[in-house]
C-alpha positions in Angstrom: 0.0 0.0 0.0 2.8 2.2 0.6 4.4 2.2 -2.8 0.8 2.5 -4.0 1.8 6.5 -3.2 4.2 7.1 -5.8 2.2 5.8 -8.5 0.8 8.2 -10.7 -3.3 8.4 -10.2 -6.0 9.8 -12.2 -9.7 9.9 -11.3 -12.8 10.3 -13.4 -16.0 10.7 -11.5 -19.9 11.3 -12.5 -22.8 11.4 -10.8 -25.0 8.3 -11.3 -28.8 6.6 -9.9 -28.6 3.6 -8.2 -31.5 2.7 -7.8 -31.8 -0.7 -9.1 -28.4 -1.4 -7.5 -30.9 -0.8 -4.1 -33.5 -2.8 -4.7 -31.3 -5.7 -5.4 -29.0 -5.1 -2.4 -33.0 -5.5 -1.1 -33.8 -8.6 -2.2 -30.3 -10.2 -1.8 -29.3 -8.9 1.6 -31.2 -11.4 3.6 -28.8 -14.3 1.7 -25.6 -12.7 4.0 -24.2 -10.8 0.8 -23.1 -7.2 1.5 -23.4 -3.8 -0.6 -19.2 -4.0 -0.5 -19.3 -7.6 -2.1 -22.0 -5.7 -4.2 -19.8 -2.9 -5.5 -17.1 -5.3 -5.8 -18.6 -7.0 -8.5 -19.9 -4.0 -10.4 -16.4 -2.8 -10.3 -14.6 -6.3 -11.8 -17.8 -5.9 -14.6 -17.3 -2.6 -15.5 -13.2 -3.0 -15.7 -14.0 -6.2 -18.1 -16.1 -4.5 -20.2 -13.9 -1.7 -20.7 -10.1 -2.4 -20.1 -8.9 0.6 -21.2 -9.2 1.8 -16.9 -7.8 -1.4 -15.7 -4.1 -0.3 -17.2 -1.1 1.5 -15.7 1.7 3.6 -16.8 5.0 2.1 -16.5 8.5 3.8 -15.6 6.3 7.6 -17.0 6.2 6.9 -20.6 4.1 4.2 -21.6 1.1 2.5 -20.7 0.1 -1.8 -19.6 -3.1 -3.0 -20.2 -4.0 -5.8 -17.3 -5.2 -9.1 -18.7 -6.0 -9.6 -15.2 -8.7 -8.0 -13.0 -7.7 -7.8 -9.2 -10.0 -5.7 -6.5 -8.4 -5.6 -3.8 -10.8 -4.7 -0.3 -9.2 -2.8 2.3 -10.3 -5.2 5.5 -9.5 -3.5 9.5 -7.7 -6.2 11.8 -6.0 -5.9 15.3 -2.5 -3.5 15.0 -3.9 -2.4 11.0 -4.9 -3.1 7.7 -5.3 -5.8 5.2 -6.1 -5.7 1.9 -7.2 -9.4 0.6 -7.5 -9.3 -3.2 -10.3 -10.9 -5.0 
């Protein structure tokens, strides 16, 4: 997580409804599965269908598209932090 500072990061954010995401968090909750397992999945989806956001710029000059999909959840234990990847 530490080097994870150094690394050049760039955001894109819009407003969006999420509504139907809430009615099926809803219906689904009662089965033990949580909104975080939820968004989780939406995440891994919407880096599949568009790869393009799951790259990263190596040594400042050119850029690696990730075969792989890895979303990592940042989980509170005694003394710190964990971050188990999925």
């Amino acid at each position: 997580m530490v080097e994870s500072l150094v690394v050049p990061t760039f955001r894109v954010g819009y407003t969006i409804t999420t509504d139907a995401l809430d009615a099926l968090y809803k219906k689904i909750k009662s089965k033990g599965v949580t909104m975080t397992e939820l968004l989780a999945k939406a995440t891994a989806l919407a880096l599949a269908k568009h790869p393009v956001i799951n790259s990263s710029c190596r040594g400042g000059n050119s850029f690696v598209y990730n075969s792989s999909i890895n979303i990592a959840v940042v989980v509170a234990i005694d003394g710190g932090l964990t971050t188990p990847v999925l």
